[in-house]
C-alpha positions as CSV (number, residue, x, y, z in Angstrom):
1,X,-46.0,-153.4,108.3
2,X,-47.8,-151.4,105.6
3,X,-50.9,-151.8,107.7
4,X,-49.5,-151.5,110.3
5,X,-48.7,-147.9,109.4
6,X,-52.2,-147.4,108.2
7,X,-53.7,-148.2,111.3
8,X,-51.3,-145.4,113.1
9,X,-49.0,-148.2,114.8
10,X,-45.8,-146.8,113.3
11,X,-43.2,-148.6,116.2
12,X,-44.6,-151.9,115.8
13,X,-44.7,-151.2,111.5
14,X,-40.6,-149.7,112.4
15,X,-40.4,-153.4,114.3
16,X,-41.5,-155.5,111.1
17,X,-39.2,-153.7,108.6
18,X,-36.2,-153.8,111.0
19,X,-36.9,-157.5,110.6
20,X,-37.2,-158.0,107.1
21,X,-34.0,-156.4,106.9
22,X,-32.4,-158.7,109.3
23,X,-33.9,-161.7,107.3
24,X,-32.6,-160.1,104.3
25,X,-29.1,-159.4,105.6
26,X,-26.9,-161.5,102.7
27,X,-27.6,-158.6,100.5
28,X,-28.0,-160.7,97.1
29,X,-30.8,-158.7,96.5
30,X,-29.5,-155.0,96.8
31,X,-32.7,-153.8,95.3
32,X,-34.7,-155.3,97.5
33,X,-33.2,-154.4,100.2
34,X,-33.1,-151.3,99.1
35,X,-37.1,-150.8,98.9
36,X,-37.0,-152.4,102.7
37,X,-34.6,-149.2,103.7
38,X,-37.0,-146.8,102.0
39,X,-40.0,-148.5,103.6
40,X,-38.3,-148.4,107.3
41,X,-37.5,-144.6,106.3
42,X,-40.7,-143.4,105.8
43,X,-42.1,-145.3,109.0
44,X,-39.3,-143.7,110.7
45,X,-39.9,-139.7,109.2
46,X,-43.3,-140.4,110.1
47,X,-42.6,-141.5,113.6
48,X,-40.4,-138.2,114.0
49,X,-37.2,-139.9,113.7
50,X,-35.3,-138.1,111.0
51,X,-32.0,-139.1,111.7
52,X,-32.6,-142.9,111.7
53,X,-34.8,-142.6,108.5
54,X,-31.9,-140.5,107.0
55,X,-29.0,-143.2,107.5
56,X,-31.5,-146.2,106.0
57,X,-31.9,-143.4,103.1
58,X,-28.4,-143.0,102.6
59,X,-28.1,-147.2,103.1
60,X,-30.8,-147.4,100.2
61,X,-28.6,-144.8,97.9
62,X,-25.7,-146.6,98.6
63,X,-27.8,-150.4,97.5
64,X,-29.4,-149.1,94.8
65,X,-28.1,-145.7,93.1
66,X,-30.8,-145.4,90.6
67,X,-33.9,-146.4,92.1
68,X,-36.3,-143.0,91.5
69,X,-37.9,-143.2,94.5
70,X,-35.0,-143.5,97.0
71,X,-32.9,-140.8,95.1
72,X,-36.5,-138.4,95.4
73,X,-36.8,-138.9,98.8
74,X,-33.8,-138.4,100.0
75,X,-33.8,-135.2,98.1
76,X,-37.2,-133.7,98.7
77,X,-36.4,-134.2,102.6
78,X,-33.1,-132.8,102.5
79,X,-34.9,-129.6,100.8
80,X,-38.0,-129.6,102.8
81,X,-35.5,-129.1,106.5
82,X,-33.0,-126.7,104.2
83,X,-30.6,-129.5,105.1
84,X,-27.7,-129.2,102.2
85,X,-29.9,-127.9,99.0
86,X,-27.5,-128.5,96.8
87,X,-27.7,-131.9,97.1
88,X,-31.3,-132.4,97.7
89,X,-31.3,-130.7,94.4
90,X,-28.5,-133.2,92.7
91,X,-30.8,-135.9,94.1
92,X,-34.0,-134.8,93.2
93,X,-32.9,-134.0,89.4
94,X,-31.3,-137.4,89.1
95,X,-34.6,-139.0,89.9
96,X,-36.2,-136.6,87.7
97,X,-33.9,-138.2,84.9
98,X,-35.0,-141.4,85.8
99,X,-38.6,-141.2,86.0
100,X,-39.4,-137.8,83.9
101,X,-43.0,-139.3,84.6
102,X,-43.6,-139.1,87.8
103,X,-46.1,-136.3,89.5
104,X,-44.1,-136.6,92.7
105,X,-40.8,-136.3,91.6
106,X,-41.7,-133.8,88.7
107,X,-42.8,-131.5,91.9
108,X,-39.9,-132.3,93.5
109,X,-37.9,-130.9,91.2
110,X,-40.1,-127.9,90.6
111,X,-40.2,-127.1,94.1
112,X,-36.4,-127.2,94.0
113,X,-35.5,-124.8,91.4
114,X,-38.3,-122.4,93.2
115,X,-36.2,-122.6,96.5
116,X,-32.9,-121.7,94.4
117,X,-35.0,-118.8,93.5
118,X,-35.4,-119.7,89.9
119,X,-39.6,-119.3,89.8
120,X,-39.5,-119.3,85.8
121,X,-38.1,-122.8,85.4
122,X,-39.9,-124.0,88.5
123,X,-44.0,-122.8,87.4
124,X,-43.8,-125.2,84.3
125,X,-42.3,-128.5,86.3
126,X,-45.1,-127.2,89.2
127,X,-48.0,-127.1,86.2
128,X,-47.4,-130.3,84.7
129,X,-46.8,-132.2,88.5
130,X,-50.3,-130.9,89.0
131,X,-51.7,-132.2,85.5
132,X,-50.1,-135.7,87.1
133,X,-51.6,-135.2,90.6
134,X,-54.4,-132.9,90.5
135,X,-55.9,-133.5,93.7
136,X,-52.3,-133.7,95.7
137,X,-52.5,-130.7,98.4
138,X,-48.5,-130.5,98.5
139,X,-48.1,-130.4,94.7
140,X,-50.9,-127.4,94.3
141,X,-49.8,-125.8,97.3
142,X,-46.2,-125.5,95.7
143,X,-47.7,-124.3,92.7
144,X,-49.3,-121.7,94.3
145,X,-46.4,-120.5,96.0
146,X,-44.2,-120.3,92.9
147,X,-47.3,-118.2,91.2
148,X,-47.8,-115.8,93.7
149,X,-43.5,-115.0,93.8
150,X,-43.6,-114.6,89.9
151,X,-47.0,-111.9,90.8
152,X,-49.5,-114.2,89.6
153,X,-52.0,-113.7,92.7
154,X,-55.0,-114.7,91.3
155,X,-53.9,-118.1,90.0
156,X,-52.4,-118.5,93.1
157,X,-55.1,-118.4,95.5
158,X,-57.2,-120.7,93.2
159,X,-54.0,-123.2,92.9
160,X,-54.2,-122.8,97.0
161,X,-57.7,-123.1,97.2
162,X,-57.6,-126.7,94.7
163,X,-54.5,-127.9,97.9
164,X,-56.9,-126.6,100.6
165,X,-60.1,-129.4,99.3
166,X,-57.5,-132.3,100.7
167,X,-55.5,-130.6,103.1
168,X,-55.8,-131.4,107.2
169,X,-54.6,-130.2,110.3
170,X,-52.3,-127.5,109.8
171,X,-51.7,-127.8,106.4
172,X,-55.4,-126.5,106.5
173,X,-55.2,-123.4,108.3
174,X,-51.5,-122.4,106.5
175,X,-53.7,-122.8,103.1
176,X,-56.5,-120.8,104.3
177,X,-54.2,-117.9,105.5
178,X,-52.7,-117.9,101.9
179,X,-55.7,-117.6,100.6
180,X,-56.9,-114.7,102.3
181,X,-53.7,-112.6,102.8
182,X,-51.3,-114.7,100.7
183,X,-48.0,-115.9,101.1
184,X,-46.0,-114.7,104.1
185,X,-42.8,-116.4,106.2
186,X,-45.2,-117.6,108.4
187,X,-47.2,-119.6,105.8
188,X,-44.3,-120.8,103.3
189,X,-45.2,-124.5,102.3
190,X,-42.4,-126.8,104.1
């Protein structure tokens, strides 16, 4: 399925999860199942079909409360459509409590407290997600954004300029904008 993905075949990828997960439907293994729901979700997002990779989320929450992963994506999608931020936030700092580690969920977090509008807490979470990640557009692109809303232009430009060196398609032109007129409502990171 995972290849399947790769190779830009997402129904047929959707197809061979649906199936594990009917293979898999005693449930001993919660976990497991669990990482199938995720799995089926992101084919799903990435195949424009929110709603069905929302419910296997919520499916995968309900299997396995604690898994960091799950609990992050859940939360970072719920923020990144401004669909209930309150709990995208719950989400996101639960997984941050499990996995204080990760670049990913680190940013998560970070990019959460910046759309609560609290940019102090958010720039250090952003700074060290970056240190984790250095060459993730999304992660350097939210950093950027936090700096230029606490006035710190210049270190934003070169945190959108270090995003722009990976970035594609739109992504790309949003980041170049930034760059050279800086952050608008037209070019807020998702």
């Amino acid at each position: 399925a995972q290849q399947l993905e790769k190779a830009g075949r997402r129904d047929m990828a959707v197809t061979v999860y649906r199936s594990l997960l009917e293979q898999d439907k005693s449930g001993a293994d919660g976990a497991r199942r669990a990482v199938h729901l995720l799995l089926l979700a992101s084919a799903l997002d990435a195949n424009g079909d929110w709603e069905s990779a929302r419910n296997a989320l919520e499916d995968a929450v309900q299997l396995d409360p604690k898994n960091p992963q799950i609990l992050n994506y859940l939360g970072y999608s719920l923020l990144e459509r401004r669909i209930d931020v309150a709990r995208g936030f719950d989400l996101v700092s639960q997984a941050h409590q499990l996995a204080p580690q990760s670049a990913a969920i680190t940013d998560s977090l970070g990019w959460a407290l910046f759309l609560k509008g609290d940019v102090d807490s958010a720039i250090p979470l952003l700074e060290r997600a970056v240190k984790g990640a250095i060459a993730d557009t999304a992660i350097n692109e939210h950093l950027g954004d936090a700096y230029w809303a606490a006035g710190r232009r210049s270190e934003a430009r070169f945190a959108w300029k270090a995003a722009a060196l990976s970035a594609e398609g739109s992504a790309s032109e949003r980041l170049a904008r930034k760059i050279d007129f800086g952050w608008t409502k037209d070019t807020a990171a998702p």
